[in-house]
ROZAFI-299334 format. One record per residue (C-alpha): x, y, z; residue number from 1. Coordinates in steps of 0.2 Angstrom, whole numbers. Layout:
site xx: X, yy: Y, zz: Z, i: NUM
...
This chain:
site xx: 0, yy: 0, zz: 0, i: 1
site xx: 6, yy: 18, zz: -3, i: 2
site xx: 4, yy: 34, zz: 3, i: 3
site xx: 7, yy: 55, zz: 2, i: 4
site xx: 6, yy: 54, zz: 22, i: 5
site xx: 25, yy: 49, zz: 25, i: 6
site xx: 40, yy: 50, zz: 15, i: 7
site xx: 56, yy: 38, zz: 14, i: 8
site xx: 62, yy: 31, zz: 29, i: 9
site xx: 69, yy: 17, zz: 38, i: 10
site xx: 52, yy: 9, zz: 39, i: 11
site xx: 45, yy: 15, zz: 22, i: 12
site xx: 34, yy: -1, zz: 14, i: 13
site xx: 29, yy: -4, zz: 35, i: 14
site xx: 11, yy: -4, zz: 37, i: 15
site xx: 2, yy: -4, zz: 52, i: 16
site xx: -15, yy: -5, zz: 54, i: 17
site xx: -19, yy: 3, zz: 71, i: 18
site xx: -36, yy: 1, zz: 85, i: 19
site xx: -30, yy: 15, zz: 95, i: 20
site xx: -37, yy: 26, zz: 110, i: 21
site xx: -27, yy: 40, zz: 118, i: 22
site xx: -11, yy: 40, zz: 121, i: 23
site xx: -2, yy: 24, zz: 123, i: 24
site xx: -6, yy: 13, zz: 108, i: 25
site xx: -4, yy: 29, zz: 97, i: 26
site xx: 11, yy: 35, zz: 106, i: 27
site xx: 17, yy: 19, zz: 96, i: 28
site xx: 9, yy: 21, zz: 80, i: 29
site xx: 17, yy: 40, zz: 80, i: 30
site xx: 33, yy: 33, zz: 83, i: 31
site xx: 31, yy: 22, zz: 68, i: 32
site xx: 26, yy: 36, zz: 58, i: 33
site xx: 38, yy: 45, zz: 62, i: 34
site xx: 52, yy: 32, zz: 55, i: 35
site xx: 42, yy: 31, zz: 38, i: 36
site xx: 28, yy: 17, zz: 42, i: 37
site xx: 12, yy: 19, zz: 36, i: 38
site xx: -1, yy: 18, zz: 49, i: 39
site xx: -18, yy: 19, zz: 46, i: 40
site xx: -30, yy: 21, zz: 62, i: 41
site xx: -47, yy: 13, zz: 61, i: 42
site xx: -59, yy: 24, zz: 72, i: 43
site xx: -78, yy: 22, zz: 76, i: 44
site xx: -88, yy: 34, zz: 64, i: 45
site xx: -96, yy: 41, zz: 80, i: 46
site xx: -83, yy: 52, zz: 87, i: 47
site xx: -66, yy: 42, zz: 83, i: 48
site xx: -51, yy: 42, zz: 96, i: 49
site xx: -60, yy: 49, zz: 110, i: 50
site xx: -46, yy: 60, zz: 115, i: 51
site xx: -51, yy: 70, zz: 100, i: 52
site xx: -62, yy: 79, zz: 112, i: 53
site xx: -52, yy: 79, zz: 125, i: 54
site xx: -51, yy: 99, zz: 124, i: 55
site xx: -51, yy: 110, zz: 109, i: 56
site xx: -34, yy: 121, zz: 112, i: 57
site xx: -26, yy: 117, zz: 95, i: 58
site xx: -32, yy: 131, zz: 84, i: 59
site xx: -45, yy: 133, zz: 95, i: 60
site xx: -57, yy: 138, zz: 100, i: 61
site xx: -69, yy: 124, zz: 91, i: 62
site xx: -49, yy: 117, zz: 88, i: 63
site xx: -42, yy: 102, zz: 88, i: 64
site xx: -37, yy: 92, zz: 107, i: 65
site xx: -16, yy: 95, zz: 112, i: 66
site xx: -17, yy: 77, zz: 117, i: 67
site xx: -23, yy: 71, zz: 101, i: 68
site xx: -11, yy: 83, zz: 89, i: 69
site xx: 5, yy: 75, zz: 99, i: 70
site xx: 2, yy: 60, zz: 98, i: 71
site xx: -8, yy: 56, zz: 80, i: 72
site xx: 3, yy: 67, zz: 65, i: 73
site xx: 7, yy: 55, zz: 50, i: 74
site xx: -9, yy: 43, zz: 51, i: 75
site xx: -23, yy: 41, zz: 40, i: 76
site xx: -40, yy: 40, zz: 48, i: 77
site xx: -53, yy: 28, zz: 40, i: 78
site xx: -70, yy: 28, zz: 49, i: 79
site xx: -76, yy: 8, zz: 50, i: 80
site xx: -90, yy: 1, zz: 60, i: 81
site xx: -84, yy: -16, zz: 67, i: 82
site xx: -102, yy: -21, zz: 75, i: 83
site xx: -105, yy: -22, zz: 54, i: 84
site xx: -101, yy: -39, zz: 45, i: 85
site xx: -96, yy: -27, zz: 32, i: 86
site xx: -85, yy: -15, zz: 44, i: 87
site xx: -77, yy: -30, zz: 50, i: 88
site xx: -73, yy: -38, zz: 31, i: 89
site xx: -64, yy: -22, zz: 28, i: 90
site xx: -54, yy: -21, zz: 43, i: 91
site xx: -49, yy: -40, zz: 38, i: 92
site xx: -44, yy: -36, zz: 19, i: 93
site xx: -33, yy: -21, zz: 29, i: 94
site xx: -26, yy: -33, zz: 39, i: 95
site xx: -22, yy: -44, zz: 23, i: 96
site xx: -10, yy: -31, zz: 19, i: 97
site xx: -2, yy: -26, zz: 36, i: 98
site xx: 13, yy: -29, zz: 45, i: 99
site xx: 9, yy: -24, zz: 61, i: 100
site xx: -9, yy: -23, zz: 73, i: 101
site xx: -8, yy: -12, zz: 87, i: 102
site xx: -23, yy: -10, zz: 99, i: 103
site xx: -26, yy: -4, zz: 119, i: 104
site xx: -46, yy: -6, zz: 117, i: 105
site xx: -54, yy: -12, zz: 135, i: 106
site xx: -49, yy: -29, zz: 142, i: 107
site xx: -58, yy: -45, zz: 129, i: 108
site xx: -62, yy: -33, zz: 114, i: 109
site xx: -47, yy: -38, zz: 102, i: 110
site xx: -56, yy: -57, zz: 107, i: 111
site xx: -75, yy: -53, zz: 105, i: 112
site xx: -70, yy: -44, zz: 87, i: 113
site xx: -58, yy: -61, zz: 80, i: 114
site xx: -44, yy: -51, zz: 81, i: 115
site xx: -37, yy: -60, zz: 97, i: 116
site xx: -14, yy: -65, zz: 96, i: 117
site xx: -21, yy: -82, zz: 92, i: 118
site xx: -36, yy: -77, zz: 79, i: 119
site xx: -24, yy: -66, zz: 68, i: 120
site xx: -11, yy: -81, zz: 67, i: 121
site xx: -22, yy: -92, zz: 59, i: 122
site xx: -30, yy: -79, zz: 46, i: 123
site xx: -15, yy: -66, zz: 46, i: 124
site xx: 1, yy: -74, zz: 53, i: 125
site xx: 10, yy: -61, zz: 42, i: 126
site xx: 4, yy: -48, zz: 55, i: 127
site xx: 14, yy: -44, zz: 72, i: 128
site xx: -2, yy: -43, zz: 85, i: 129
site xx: 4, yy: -29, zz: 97, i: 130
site xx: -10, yy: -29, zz: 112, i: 131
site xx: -7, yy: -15, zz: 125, i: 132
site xx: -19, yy: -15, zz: 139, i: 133
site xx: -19, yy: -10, zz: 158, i: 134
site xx: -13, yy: -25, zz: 168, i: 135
site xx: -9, yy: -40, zz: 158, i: 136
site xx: -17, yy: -58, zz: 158, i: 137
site xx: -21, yy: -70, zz: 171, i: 138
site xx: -17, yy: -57, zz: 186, i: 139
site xx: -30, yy: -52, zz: 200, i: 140
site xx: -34, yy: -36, zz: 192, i: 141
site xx: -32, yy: -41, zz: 177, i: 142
site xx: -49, yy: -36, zz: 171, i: 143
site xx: -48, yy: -18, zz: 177, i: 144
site xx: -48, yy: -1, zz: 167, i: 145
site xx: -31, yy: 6, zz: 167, i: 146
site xx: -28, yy: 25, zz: 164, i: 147
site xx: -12, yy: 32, zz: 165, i: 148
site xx: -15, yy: 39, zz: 184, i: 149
site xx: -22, yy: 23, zz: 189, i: 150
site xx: -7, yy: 14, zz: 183, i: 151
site xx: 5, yy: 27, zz: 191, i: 152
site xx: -4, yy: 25, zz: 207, i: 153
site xx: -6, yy: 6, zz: 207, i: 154
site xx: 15, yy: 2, zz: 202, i: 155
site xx: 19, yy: 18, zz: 218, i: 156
site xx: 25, yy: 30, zz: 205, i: 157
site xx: 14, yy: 44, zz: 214, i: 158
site xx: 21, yy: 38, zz: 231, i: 159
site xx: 37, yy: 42, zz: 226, i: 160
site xx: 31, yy: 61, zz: 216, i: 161
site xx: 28, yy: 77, zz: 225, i: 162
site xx: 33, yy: 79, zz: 245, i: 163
site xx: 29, yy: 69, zz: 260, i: 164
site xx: 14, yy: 67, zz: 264, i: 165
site xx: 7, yy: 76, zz: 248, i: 166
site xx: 11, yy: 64, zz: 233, i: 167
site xx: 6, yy: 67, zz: 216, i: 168
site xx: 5, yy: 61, zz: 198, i: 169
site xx: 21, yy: 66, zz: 187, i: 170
site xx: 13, yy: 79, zz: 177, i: 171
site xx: 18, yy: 69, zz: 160, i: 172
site xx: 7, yy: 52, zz: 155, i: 173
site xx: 22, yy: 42, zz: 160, i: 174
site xx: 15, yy: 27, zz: 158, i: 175
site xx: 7, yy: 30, zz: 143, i: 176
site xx: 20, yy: 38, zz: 135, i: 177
site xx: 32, yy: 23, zz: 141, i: 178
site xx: 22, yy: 10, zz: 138, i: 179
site xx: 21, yy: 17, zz: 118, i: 180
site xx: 40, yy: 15, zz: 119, i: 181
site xx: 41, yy: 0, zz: 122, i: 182
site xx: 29, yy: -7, zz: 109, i: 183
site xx: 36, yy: 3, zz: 95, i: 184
site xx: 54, yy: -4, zz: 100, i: 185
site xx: 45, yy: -22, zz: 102, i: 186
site xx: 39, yy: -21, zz: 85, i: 187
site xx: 55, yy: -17, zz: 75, i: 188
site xx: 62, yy: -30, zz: 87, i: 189
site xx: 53, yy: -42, zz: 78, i: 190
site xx: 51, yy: -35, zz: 62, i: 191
site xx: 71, yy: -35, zz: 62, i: 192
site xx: 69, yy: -55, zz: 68, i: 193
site xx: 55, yy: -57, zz: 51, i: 194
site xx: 71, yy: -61, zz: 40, i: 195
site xx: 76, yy: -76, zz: 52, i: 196
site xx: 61, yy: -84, zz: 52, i: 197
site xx: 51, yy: -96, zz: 41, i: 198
site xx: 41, yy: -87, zz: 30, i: 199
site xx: 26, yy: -102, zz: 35, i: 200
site xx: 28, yy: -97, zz: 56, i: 201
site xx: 16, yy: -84, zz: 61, i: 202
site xx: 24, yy: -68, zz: 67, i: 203
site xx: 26, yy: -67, zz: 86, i: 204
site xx: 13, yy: -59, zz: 97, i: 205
site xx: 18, yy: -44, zz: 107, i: 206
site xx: 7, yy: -42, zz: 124, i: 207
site xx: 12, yy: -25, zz: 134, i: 208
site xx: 4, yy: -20, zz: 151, i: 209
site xx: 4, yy: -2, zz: 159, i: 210
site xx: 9, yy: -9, zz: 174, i: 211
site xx: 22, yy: -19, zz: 169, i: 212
site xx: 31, yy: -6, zz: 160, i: 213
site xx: 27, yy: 7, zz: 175, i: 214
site xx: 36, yy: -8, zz: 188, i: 215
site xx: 52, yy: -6, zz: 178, i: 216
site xx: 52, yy: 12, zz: 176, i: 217
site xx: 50, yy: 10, zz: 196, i: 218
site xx: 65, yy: 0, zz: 196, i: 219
site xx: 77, yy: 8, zz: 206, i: 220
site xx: 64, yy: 15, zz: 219, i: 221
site xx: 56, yy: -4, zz: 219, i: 222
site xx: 75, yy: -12, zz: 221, i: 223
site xx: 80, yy: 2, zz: 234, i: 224
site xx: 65, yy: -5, zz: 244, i: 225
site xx: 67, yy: -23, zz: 242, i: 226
site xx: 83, yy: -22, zz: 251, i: 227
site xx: 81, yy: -9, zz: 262, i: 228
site xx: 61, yy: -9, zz: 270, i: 229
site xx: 62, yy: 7, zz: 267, i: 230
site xx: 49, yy: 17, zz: 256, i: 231
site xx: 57, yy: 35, zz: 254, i: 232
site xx: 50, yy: 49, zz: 254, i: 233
site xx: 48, yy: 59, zz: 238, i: 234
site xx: 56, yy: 77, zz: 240, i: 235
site xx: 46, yy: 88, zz: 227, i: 236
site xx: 61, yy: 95, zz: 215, i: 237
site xx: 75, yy: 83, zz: 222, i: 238
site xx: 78, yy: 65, zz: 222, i: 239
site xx: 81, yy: 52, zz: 238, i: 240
site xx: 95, yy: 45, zz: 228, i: 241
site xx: 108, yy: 59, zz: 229, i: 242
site xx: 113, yy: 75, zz: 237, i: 243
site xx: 110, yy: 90, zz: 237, i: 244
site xx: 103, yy: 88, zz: 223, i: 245
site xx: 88, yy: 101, zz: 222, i: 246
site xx: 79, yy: 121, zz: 218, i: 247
site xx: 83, yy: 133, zz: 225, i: 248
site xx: 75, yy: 151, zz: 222, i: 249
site xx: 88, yy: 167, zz: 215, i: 250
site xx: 90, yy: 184, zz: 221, i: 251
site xx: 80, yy: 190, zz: 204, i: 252
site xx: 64, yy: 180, zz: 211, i: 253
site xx: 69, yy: 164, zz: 197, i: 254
site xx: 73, yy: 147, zz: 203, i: 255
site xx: 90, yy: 137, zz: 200, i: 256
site xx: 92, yy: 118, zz: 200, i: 257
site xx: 111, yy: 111, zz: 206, i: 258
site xx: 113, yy: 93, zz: 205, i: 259
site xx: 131, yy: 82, zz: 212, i: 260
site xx: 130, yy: 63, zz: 206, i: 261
site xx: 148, yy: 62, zz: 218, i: 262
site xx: 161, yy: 66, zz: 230, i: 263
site xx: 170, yy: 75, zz: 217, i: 264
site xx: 156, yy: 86, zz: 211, i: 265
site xx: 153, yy: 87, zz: 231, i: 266
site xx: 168, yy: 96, zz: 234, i: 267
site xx: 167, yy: 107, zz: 220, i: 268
site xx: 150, yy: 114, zz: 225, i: 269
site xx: 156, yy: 118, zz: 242, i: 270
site xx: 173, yy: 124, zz: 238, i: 271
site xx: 172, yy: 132, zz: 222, i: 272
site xx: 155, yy: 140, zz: 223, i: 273
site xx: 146, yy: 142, zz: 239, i: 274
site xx: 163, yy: 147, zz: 246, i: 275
site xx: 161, yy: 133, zz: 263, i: 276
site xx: 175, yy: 123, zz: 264, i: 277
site xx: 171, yy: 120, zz: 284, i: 278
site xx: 155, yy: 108, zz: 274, i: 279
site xx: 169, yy: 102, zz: 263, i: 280
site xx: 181, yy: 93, zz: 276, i: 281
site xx: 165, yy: 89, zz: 288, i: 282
site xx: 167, yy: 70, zz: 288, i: 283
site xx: 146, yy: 69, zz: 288, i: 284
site xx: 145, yy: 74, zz: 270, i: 285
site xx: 160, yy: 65, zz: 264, i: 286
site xx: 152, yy: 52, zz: 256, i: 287
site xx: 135, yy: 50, zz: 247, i: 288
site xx: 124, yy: 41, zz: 260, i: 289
site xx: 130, yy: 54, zz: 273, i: 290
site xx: 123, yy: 69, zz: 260, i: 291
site xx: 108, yy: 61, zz: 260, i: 292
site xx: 107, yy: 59, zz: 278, i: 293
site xx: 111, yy: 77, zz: 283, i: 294
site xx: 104, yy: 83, zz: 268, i: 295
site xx: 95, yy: 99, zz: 277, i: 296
site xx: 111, yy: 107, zz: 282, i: 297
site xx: 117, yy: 106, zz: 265, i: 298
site xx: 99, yy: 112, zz: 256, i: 299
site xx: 100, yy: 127, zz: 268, i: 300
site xx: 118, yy: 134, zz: 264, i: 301
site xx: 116, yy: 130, zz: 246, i: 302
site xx: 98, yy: 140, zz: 248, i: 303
site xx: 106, yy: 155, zz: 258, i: 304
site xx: 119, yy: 154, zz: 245, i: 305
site xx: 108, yy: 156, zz: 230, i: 306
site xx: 94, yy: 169, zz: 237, i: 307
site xx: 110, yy: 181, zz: 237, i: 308
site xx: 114, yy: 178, zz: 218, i: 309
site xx: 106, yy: 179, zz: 200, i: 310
site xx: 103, yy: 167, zz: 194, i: 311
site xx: 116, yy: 170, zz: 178, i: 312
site xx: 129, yy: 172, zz: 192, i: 313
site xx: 127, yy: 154, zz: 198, i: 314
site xx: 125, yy: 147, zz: 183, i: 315
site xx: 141, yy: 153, zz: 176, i: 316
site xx: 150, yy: 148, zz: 192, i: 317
site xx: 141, yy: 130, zz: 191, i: 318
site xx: 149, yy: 130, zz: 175, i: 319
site xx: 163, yy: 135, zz: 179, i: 320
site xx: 165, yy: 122, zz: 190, i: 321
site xx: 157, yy: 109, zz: 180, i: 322
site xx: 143, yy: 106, zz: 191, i: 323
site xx: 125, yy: 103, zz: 182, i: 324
site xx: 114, yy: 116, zz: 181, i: 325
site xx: 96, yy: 120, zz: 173, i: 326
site xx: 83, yy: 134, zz: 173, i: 327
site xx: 65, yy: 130, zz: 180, i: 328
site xx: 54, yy: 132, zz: 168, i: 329
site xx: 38, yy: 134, zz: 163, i: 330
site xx: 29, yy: 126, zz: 149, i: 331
site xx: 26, yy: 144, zz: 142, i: 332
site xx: 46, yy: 147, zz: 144, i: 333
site xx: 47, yy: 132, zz: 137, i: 334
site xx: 39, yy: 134, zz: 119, i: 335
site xx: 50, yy: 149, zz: 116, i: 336
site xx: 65, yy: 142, zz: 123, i: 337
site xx: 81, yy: 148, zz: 112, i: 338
site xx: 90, yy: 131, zz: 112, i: 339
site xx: 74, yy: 124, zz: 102, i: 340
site xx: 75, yy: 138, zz: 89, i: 341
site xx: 95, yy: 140, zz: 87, i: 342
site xx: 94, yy: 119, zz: 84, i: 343
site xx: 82, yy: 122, zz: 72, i: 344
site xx: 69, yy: 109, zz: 83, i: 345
site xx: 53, yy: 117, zz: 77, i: 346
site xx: 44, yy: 110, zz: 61, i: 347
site xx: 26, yy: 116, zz: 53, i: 348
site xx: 13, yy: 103, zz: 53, i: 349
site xx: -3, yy: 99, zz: 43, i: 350
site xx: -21, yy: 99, zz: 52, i: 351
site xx: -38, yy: 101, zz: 46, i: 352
site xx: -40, yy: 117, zz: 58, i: 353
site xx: -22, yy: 125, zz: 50, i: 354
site xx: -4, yy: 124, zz: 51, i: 355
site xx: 5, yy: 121, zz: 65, i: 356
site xx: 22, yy: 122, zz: 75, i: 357
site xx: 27, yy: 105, zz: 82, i: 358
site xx: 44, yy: 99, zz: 89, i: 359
site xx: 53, yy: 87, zz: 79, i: 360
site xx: 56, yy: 69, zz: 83, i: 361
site xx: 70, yy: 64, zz: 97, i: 362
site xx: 80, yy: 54, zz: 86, i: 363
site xx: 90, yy: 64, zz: 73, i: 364
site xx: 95, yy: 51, zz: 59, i: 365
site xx: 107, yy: 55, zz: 48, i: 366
site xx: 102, yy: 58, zz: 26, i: 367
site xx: 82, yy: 55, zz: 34, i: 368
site xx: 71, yy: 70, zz: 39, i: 369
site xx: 56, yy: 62, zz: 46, i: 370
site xx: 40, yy: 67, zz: 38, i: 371
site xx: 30, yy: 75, zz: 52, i: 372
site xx: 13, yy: 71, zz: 41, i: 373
site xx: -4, yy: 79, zz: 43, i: 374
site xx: -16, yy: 77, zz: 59, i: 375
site xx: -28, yy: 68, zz: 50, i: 376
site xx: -47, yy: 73, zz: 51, i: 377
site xx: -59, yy: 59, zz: 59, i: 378
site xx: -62, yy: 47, zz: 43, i: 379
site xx: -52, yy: 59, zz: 29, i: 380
site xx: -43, yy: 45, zz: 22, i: 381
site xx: -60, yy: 33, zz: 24, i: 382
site xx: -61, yy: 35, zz: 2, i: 383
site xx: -44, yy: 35, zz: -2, i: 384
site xx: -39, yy: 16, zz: 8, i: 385
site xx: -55, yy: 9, zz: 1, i: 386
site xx: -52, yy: 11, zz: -16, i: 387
site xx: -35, yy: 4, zz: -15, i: 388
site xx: -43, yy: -8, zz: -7, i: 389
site xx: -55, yy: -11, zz: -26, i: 390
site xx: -70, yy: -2, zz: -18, i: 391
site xx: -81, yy: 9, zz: -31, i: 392
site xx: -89, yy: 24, zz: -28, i: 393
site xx: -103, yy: 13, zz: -28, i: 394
site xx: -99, yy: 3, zz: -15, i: 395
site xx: -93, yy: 16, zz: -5, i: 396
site xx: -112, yy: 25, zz: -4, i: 397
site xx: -119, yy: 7, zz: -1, i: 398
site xx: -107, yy: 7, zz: 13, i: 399
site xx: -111, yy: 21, zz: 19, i: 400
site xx: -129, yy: 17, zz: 18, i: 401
site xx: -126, yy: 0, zz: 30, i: 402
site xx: -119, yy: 12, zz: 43, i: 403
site xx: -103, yy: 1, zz: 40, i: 404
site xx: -92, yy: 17, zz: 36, i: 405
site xx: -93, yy: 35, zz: 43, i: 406
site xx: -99, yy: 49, zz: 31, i: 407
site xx: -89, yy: 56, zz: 17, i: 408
site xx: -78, yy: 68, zz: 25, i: 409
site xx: -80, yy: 84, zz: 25, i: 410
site xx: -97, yy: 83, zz: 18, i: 411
């Protein structure tokens, strides 16, 4: 299958056929995308992806949602009812030409509709099932909903966000955003494994929880525990892991962030910058564990420190001194912040609302611009698949007339 959505790229001739609701499942599909694959997202004609409504900021108002803008460039959107016998017929002959199906509908769905690991190897054992969902099989809650806030909550990430006695949720959809990770790397694992295998063996499934990707992002927190008994305490702007390590307001009313990962870096904090070499030859704060312990007395003369300095003082003496250093930002600050612009990071994207500014991929690959394609409307590539697919104009209106396809778009 071809397409204008994405140009040349690593996975150009990839297609991915995509059941997909909010961010996790397209996180992976826009990853894809990204590399050149083509994806085509199957939505219900009423409403689509439901974080389309999710808000109406993006060339708002009456706009497009932020969620869905980040997570969806590069796809085409075909509007198919699969209650339908003929809505599921179509999403089968897509299927027939795919490498890949990624879903994260509710627990059982993939199942009810035939479209189960086990039901795609006997009818398309070309195609690499990807089925993201909450918990994973065979558990006690396995059967539960899982949104991105649940999960965090459920695997301790919120126990370990925010301050004592007041956790929180990280602000990004962690899990979400993660767990899309993972299943974008998991399928060109296997796509890389296709050349290997006999071309009669179906291709390997790929099942991916929320909660199991949330445990191992918990990993250090989780094996800290495990040996220790100890749960620690989150520290807002800092970590339990190291210190100091923290933010600490500026004379001009902004907000450094100093960070040591060692002794050496230790030393060089209290000696070269903060002028207190008494903190540097006290044997309590000579090694790690020790910081941590006391790390109040160190939070306060680093804090007095800064309140009487710019912060483009301590930055340059951070620097100076090669200690690590960063602004606290705001998302506002963020959007126009200079190292995007001078690294060229910004690129102009396609939606039915307008043009917008979106920040390229991570990954900068060398002799491959990645296409950062179109937000596509709600069913506005619905015409265009199906008459690759052999549908006539005909068929199309029958179709339509069934209620197994949404209406023409844009009429």
């Amino acid at each position: 299958m071809s397409s204008s959505q994405t140009g040349a790229g690593p996975l150009a001739g990839v297609t991915v056929v995509a059941m997909e609701q909010a961010v996790a499942a397209p996180m992976c599909t826009r990853v894809l995308a990204d590399f050149g694959a083509r994806v085509i997202k199957v939505e219900n004609p009423q409403g689509g992806d439901f974080a389309r409504a999710y808000d109406d900021v993006v060339n708002g108002p009456g706009g497009l949602a932020a969620h869905f803008v980040w997570a969806n460039r590069g796809k085409e959107s075909v509007t198919l009812n699969t209650k339908t016998a003929a809505g599921l017929d179509i999403l089968h002959r897509l299927l027939d030409r795919a490498d890949a199906f990624v879903s994260n509908l509710a627990p059982g769905a993939t199942a009810r509709l035939g479209l189960s690991a086990a039901d795609l190897a006997q009818r398309h054992p070309q195609v690499i099932p990807v089925e993201i969902d909450g918990y994973g099989p065979g558990g006690p809650i396995s059967h539960k909903r899982a949104y991105d806030l649940l999960v965090q909550a459920e695997s301790g990430s919120c126990a370990v966000t925010g301050y004592p006695g007041m956790p929180a949720k990280p602000g990004p959809a962690v899990a979400d955003f993660t767990s899309g990770l993972y299943a974008a790397i998991s399928i060109l694992a296997v796509l890389y494994g296709r050349a290997g295998r006999p071309a009669s063996d179906p291709a390997p499934s790929v099942e991916l929880s929320l909660f199991d990707v949330m445990t191992d992002v918990m990993g250090y927190a989780l094996t800290y525990t495990q040996h220790s008994g100890i749960d620690q305490e989150p520290l807002g702007v800092g970590s339990p892991a190291v210190a100091p390590y923290g933010a600490f307001p500026t004379r001009d009313g902004q907000t450094v962030v100093l960070g040591t990962t060692n002794d050496r870096e230790w030393q060089r904090v209290a000696r070269e910058i903060i002028d207190r070499p008494d903190l540097a030859e006290d044997l309590r704060f000579a090694t790690n564990p020790g910081r941590c312990a006391h790390r109040e007395v160190l939070e306060e003369a680093i804090g007095s420190w800064c309140a009487q300095h710019d912060l483009a003082e301590i930055q340059k003496k951070a620097d100076d001194a090669g200690i690590g250093n960063s602004r606290y930002n705001k998302p506002s600050e963020v959007v126009v912040h200079p190292h995007l612009s001078a690294r060229d990071r910004w690129r102009t994207v396609a939606t039915p609302k307008g043009d917008i500014q979106a920040l390229r991929p991570p990954p900068v690959i060398s002799d491959f611009e990645q296409p950062m394609g179109a937000i596509p409307g709600l069913g506005e590539h619905t015409d265009a698949v199906l008459t690759e697919l052999g549908f006539t104009a005909g068929d199309l209106a029958q179709l339509r007339t069934d209620g197994a396809i949404g209406p023409a778009y844009g009429g």
